[in-house]
Backbone bond lengths (Angstrom), bond angles and torsions (degrees), N, CA, C in turn:
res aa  C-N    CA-C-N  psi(-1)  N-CA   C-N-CA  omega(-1)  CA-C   N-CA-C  phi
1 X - - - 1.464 - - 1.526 109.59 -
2 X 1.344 115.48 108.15 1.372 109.07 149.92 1.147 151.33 -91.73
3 X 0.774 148.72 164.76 2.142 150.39 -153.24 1.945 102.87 -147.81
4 X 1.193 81.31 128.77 1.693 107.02 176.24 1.182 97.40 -123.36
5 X 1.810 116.54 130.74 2.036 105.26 172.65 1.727 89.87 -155.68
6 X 0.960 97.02 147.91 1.286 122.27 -163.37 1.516 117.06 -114.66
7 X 1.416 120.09 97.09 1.594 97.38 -160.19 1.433 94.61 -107.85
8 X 1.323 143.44 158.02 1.413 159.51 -174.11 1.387 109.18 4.42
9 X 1.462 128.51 51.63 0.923 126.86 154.80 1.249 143.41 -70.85
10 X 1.626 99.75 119.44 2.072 96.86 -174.42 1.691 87.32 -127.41
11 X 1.176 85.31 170.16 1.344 114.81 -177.92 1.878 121.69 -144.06
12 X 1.334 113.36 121.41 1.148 88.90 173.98 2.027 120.88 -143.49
13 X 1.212 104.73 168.09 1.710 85.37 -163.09 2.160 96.69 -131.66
14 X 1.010 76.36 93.28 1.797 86.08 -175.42 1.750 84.56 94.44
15 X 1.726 94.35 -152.31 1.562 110.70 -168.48 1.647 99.64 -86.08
16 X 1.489 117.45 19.73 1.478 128.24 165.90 1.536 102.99 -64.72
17 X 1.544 120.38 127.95 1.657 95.32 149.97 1.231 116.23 -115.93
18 X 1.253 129.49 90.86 1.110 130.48 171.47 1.345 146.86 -4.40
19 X 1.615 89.32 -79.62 1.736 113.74 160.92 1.246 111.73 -107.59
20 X 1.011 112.16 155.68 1.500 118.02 -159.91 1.183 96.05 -131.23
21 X 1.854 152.25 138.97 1.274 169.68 155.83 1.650 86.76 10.99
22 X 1.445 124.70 102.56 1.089 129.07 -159.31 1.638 99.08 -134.77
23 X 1.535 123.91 103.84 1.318 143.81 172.98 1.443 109.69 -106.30
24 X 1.530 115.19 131.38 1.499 109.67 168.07 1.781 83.53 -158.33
25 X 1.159 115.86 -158.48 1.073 143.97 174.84 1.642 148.61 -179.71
26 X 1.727 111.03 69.74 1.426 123.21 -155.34 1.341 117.75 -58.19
27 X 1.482 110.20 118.62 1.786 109.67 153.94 1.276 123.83 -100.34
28 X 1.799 124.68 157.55 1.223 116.03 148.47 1.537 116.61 20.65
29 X 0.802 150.41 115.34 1.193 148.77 151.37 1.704 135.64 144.07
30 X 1.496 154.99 -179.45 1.012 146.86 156.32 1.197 133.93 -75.42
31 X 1.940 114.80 107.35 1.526 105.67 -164.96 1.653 98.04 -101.91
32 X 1.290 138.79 163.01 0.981 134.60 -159.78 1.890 91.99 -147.36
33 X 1.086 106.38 133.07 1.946 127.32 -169.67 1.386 107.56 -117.71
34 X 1.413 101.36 103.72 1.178 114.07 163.02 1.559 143.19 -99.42
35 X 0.991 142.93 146.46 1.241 138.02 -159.81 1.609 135.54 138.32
36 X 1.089 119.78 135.89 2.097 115.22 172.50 0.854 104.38 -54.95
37 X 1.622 109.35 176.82 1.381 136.48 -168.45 1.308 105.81 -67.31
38 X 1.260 127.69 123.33 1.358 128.97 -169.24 1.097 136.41 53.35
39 X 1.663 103.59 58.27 1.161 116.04 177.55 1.355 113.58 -125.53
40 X 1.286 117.30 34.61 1.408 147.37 -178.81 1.589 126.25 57.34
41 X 1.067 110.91 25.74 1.519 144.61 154.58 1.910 92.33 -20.24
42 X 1.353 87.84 -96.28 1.680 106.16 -164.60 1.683 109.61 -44.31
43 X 1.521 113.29 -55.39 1.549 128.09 -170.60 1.412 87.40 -58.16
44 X 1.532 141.36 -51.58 1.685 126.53 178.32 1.377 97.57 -29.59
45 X 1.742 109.82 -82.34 1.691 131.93 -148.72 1.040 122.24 -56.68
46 X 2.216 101.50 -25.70 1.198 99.13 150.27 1.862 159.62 -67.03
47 X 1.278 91.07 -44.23 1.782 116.05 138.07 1.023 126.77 -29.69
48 X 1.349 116.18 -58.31 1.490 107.92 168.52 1.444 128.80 -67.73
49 X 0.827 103.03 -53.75 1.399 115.86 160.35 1.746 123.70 -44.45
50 X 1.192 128.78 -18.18 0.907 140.57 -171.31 1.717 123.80 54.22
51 X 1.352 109.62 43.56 1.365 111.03 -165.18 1.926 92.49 -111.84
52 X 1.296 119.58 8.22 1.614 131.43 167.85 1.219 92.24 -163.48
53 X 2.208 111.78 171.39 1.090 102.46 -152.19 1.679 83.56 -126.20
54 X 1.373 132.94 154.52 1.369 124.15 163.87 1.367 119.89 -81.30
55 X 1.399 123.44 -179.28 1.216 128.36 -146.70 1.381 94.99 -96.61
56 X 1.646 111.38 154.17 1.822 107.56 -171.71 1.675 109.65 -69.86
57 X 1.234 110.91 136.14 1.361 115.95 164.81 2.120 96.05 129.48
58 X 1.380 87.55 -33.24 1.681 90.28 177.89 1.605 105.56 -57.79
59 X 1.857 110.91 149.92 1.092 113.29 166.31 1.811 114.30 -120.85
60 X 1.122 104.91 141.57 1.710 92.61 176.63 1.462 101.56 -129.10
61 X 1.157 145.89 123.03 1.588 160.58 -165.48 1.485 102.44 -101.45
62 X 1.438 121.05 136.22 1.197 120.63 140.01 1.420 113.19 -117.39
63 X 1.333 113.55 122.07 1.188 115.99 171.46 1.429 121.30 56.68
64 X 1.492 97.96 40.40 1.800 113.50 -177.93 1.836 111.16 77.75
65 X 1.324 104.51 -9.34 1.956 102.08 169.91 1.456 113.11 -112.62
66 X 1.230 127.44 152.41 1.092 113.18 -172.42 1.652 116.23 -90.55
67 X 1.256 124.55 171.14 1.807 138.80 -152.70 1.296 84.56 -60.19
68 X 1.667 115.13 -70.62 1.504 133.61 -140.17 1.616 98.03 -63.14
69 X 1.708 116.87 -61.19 1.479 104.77 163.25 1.275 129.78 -25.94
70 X 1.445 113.81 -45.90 1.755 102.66 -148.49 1.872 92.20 -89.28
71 X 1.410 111.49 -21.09 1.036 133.68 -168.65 1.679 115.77 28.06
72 X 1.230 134.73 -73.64 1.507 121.66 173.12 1.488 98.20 -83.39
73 X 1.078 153.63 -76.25 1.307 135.40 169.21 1.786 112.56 -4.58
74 X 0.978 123.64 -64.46 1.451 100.45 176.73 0.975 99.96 -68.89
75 X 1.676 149.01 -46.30 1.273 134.27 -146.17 1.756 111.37 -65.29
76 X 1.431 109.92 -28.75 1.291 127.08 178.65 1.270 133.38 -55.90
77 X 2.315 95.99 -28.47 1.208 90.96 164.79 1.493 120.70 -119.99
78 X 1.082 89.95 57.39 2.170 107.32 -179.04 1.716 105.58 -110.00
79 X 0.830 92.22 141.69 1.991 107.46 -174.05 1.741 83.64 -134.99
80 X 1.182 118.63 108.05 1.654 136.53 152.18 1.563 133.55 -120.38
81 X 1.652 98.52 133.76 1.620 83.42 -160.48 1.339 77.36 -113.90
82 X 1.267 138.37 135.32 1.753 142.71 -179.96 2.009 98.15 -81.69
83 X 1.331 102.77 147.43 1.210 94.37 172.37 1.693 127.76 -58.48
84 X 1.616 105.85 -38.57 1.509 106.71 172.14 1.258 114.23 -139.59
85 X 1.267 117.24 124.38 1.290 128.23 -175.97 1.516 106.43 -128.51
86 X 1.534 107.36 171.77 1.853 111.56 175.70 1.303 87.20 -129.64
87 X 1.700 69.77 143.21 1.661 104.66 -172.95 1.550 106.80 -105.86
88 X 1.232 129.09 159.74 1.652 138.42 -169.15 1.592 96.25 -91.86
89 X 1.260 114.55 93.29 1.543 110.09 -169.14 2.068 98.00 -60.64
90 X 1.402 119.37 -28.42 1.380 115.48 -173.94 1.348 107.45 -89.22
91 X 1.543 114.01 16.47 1.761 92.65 160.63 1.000 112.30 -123.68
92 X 1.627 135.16 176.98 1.496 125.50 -158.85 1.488 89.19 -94.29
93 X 1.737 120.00 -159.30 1.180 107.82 -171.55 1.642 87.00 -102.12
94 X 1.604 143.36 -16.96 1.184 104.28 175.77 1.328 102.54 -95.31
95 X 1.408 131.34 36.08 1.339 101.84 171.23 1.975 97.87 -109.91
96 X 1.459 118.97 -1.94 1.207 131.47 175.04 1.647 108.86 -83.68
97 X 1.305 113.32 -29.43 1.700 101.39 -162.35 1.614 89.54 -115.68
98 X 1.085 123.72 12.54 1.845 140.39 157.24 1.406 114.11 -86.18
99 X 1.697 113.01 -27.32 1.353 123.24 174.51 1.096 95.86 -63.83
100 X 1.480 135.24 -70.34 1.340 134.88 -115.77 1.995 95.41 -113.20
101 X 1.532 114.79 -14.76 0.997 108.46 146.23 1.179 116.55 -52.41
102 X 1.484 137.35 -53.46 1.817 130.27 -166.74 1.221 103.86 -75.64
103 X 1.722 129.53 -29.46 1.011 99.41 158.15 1.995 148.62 -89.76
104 X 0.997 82.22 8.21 1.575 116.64 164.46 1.626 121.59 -72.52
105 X 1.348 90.80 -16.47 2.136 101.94 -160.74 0.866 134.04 56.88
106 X 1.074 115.47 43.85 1.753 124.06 -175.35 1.746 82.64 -82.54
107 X 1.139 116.36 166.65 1.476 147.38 -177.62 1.873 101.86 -72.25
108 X 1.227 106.85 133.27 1.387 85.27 -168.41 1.619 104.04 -89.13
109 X 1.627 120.88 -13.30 1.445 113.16 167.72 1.340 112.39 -58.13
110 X 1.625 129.20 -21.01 1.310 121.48 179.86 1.924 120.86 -86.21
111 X 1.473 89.95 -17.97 1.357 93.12 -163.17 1.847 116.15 -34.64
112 X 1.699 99.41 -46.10 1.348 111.55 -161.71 1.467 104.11 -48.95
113 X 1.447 130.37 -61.12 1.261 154.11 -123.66 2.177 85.94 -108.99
114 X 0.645 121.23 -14.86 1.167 131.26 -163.07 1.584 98.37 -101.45
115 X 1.271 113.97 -72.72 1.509 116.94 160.20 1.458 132.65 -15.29
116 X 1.646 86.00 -61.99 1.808 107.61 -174.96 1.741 108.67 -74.07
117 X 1.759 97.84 -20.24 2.040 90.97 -174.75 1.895 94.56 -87.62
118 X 1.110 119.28 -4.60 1.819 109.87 -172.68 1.401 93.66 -101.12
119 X 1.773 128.90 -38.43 1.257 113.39 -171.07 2.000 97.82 -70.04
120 X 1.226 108.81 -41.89 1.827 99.61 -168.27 1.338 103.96 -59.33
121 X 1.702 129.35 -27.09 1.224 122.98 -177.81 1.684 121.90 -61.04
122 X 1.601 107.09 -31.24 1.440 124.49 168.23 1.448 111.68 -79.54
123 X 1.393 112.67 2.00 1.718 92.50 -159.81 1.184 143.30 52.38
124 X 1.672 115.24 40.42 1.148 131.42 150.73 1.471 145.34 -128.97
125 X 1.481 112.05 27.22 1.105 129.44 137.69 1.639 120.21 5.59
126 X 1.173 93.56 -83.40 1.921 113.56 173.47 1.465 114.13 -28.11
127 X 1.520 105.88 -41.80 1.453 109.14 -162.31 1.521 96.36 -125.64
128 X 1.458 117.65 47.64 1.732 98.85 177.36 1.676 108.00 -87.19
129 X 1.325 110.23 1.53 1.356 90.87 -178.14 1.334 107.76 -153.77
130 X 1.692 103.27 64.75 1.065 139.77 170.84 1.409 111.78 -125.91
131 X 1.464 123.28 141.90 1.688 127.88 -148.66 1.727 94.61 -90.13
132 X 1.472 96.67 126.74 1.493 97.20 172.58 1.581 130.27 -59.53
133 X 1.391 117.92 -24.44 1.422 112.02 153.66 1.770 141.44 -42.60
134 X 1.591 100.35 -22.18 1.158 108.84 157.96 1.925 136.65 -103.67
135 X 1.748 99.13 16.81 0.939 130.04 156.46 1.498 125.22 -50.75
136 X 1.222 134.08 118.79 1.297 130.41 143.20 1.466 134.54 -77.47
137 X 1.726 109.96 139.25 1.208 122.98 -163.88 1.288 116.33 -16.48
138 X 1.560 108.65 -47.83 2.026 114.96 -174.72 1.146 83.83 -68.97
139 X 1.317 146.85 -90.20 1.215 139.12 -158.56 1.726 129.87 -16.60
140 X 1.442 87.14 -50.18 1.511 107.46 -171.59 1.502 113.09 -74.31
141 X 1.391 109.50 -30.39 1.709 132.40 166.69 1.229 99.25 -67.71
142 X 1.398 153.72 -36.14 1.160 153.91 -175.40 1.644 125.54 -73.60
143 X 1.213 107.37 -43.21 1.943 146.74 157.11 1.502 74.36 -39.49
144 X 1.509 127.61 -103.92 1.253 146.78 -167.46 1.218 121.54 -30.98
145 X 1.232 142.81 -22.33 1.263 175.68 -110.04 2.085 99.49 -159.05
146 X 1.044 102.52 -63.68 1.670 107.74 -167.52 1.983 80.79 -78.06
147 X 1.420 125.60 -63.74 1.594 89.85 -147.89 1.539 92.49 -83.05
148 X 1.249 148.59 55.87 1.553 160.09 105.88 1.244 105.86 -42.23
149 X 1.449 131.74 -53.31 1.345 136.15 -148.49 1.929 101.45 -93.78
150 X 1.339 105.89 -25.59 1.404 125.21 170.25 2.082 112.09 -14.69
151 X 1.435 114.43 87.64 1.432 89.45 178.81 1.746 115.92 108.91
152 X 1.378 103.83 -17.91 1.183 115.92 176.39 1.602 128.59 54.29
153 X 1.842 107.02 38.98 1.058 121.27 178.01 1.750 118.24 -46.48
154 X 1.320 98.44 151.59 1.468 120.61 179.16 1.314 119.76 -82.40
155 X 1.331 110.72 -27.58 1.841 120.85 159.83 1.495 110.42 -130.27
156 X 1.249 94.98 123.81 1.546 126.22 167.11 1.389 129.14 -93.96
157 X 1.343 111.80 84.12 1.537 105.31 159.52 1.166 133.50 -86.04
158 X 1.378 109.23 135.95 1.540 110.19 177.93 1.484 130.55 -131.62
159 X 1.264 119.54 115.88 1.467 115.74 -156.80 1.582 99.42 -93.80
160 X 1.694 125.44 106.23 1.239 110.19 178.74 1.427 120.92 68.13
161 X 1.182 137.55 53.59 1.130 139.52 -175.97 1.519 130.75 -72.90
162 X 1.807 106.29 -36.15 1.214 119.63 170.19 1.442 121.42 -72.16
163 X 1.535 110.50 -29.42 1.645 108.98 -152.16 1.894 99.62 -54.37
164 X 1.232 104.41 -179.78 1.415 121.10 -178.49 2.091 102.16 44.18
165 X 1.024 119.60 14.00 2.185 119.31 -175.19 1.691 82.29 -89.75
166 X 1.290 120.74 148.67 0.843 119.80 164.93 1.538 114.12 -86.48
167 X 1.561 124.86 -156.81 1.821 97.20 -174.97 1.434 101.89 -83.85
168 X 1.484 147.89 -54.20 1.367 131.47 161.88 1.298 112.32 -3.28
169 X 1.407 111.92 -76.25 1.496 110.85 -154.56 1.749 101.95 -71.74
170 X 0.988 113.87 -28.36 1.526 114.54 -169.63 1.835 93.23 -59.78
171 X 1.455 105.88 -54.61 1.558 101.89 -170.17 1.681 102.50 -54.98
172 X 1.470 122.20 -64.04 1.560 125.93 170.09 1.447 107.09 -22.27
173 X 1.262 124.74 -57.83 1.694 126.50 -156.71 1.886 96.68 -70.85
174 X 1.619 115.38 -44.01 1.261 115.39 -177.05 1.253 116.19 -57.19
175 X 1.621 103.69 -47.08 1.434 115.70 -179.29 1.707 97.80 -44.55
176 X 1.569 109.86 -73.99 1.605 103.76 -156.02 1.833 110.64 -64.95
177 X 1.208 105.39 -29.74 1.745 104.03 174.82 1.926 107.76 -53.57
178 X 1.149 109.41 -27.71 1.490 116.17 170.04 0.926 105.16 -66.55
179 X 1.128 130.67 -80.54 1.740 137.70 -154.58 1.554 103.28 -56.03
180 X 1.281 118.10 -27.52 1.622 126.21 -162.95 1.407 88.35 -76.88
181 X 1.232 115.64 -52.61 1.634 105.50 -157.59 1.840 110.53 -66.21
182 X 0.597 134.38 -10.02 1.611 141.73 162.90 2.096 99.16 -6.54
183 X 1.540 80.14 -66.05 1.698 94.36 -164.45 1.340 110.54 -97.06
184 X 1.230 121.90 -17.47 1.070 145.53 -157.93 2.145 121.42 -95.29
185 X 1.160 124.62 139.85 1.594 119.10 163.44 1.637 97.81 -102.27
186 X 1.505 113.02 111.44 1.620 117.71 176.67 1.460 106.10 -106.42
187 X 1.006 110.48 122.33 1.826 121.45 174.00 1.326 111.60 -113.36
188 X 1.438 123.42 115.11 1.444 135.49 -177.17 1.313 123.79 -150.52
189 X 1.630 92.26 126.79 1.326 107.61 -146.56 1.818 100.00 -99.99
190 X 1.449 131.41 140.15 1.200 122.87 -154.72 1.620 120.22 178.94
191 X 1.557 112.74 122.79 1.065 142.77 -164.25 1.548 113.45 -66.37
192 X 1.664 109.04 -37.07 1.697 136.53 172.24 1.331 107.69 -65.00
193 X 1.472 147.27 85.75 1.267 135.91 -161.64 1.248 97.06 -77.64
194 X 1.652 121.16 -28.14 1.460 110.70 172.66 1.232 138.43 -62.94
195 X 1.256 111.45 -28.58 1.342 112.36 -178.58 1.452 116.60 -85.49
196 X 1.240 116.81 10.43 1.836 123.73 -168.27 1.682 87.72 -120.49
197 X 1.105 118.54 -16.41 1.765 101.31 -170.11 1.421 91.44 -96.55
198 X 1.306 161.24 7.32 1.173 144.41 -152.93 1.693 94.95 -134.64
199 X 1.522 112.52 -23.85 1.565 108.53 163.86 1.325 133.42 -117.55
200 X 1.127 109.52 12.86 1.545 123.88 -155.56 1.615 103.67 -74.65
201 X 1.154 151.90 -179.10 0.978 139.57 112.91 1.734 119.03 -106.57
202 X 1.091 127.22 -33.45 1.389 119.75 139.99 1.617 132.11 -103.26
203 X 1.615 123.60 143.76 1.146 131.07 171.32 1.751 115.76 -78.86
204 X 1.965 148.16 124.57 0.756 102.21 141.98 1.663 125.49 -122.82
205 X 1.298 127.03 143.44 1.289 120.82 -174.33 1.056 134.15 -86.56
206 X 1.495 122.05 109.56 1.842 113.97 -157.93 1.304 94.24 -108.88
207 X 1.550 128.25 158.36 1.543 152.09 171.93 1.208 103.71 -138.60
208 X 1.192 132.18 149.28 1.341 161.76 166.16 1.764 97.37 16.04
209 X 1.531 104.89 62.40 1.315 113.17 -171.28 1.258 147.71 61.81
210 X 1.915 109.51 18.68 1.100 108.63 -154.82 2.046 88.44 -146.17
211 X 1.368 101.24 137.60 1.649 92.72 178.64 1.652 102.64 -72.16
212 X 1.391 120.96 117.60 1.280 102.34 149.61 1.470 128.71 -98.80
213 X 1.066 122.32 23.94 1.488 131.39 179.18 1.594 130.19 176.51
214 X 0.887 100.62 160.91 1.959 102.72 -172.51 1.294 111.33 171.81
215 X 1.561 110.50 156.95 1.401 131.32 -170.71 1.317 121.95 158.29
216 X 1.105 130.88 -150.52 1.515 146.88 -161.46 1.988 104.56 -97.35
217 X 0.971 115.44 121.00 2.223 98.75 -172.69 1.379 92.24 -37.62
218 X 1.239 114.15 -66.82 1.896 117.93 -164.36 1.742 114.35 -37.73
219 X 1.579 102.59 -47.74 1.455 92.40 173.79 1.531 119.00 -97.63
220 X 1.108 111.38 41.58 1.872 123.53 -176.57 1.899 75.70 -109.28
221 X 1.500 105.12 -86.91 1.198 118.49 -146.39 1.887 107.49 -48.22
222 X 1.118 116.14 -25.20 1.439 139.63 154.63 1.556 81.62 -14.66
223 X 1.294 116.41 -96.66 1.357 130.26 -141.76 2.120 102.01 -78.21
224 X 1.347 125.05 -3.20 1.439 114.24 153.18 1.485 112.53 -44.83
225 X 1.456 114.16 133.47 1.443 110.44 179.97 1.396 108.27 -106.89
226 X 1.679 136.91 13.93 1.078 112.19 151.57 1.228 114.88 -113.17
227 X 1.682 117.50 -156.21 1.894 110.04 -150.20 1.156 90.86 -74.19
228 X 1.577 145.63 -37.58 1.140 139.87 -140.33 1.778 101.62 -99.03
229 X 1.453 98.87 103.22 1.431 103.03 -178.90 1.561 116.94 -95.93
230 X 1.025 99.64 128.08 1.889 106.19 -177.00 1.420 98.12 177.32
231 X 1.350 98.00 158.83 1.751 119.12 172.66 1.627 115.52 -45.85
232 X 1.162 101.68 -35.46 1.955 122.67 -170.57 1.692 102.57 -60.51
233 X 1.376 96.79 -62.39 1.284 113.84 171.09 1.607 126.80 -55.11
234 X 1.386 102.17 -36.27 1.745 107.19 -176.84 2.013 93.77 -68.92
235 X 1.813 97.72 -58.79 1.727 94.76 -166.98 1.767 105.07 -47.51
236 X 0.725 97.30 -81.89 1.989 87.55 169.03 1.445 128.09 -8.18
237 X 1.607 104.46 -53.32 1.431 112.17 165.30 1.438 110.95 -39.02
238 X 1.239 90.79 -76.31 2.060 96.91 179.50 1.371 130.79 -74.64
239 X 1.290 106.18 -0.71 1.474 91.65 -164.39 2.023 83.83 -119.70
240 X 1.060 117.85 -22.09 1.765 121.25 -158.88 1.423 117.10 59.04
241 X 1.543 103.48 -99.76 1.715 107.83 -179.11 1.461 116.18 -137.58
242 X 1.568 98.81 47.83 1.334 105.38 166.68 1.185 129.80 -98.39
């Protein structure tokens, strides 16, 4: 079992404050991020991740030590798929998610075998050594998706994972983001309110950098006050037409 906790973390970028006194505390399991555009979604996933730094006084724990200590030790066990990245349209996809294994450090006797178990997990096998320029968007979301899984990290972030899947693959991607989290703390952040209420085991809801709410979907949608109960309906609640 691992634990992610987050103690008063803010963040801020100019007289922006981003994050705002930010407490949670991740287990095992699927957390699901809700919220509009800039509602500090990304600046979290980023933080954790260590790809920016939070503001002094914040604490972030792994597993009772803190990030900055363990520093590549935690980094080792992070699987992040960024919402948009560029892809090497002239390399195939295993010779792209073989890159980023070496630069990851995976062992290079493992690389091969390692490659081929993240591309079959996406279902693309068929096409590993076919040039990603002739990839389509789901496809290319999928690439992104497998070298996340690279190494068999213990936290999974995922920024947007479904967008551009068509509905097949969207159900496939839910399916395996489920099954993964078993061992796993998965955080995924996402525009599809549907596809996060049907696996989630916790919801959390951020606004203008600040959680105002979280829990279980069942006891979120609890508190929608009209007949039509669902996640769709709650984000609306809080957010209206932003």
């Amino acid at each position: 079992m691992s634990v992610l906790k987050l103690e008063n973390v803010n963040k801020h970028y100019g007289n922006k404050h981003a994050l705002i006194d930010f407490d949670y505390e991740f287990h095992d399991g699927i957390y699901g991020l809700l919220g509009p555009n800039g509602a500090g979604k990304s600046t979290m996933m980023n933080i954790i991740t260590q790809n920016i730094f939070s503001d002094k006084g914040s604490q972030i724990l792994w597993n009772g030590e803190s990030i900055y200590k363990l520093d590549s030790k935690y980094r080792s066990q992070i699987g992040f798929m960024p919402q948009q990245q560029e892809l090497y349209a002239s390399f195939t996809a295993a010779r792209f998610v073989g890159y980023l294994a070496t630069l990851k450090g995976i062992d290079g006797k493992k690389i091969k075998s390692e490659v081929e178990r993240v591309l079959s997990l996406v279902e693309l096998s068929d096409v590993s050594n076919k040039k990603l320029g002739g990839f389509s968007g789901g496809m290319k979301q999928r690439v992104l998706i497998a070298q996340a899984l690279l190494g068999d990290p213990k936290l999974l972030i995922l920024d947007e994972p479904t967008a551009g899947l068509d509905p097949k693959q969207r159900v496939i991607t839910r399916n395996l983001i489920s099954n993964l989290a078993e061992d796993k703390i998965v955080i995924i952040s996402t525009h599809i309110v549907s596809d996060i209420e049907t696996i989630a085991d916790e919801i959390l809801l951020i606004k203008s950098g600040e959680l105002i709410d979280s829990g279980s979907v069942s006891a979120l949608i609890e508190k929608v006050s009209s007949d039509e109960k669902n996640l769709e309906t709650l984000y609306m609640q809080y957010y209206g037409e932003q």
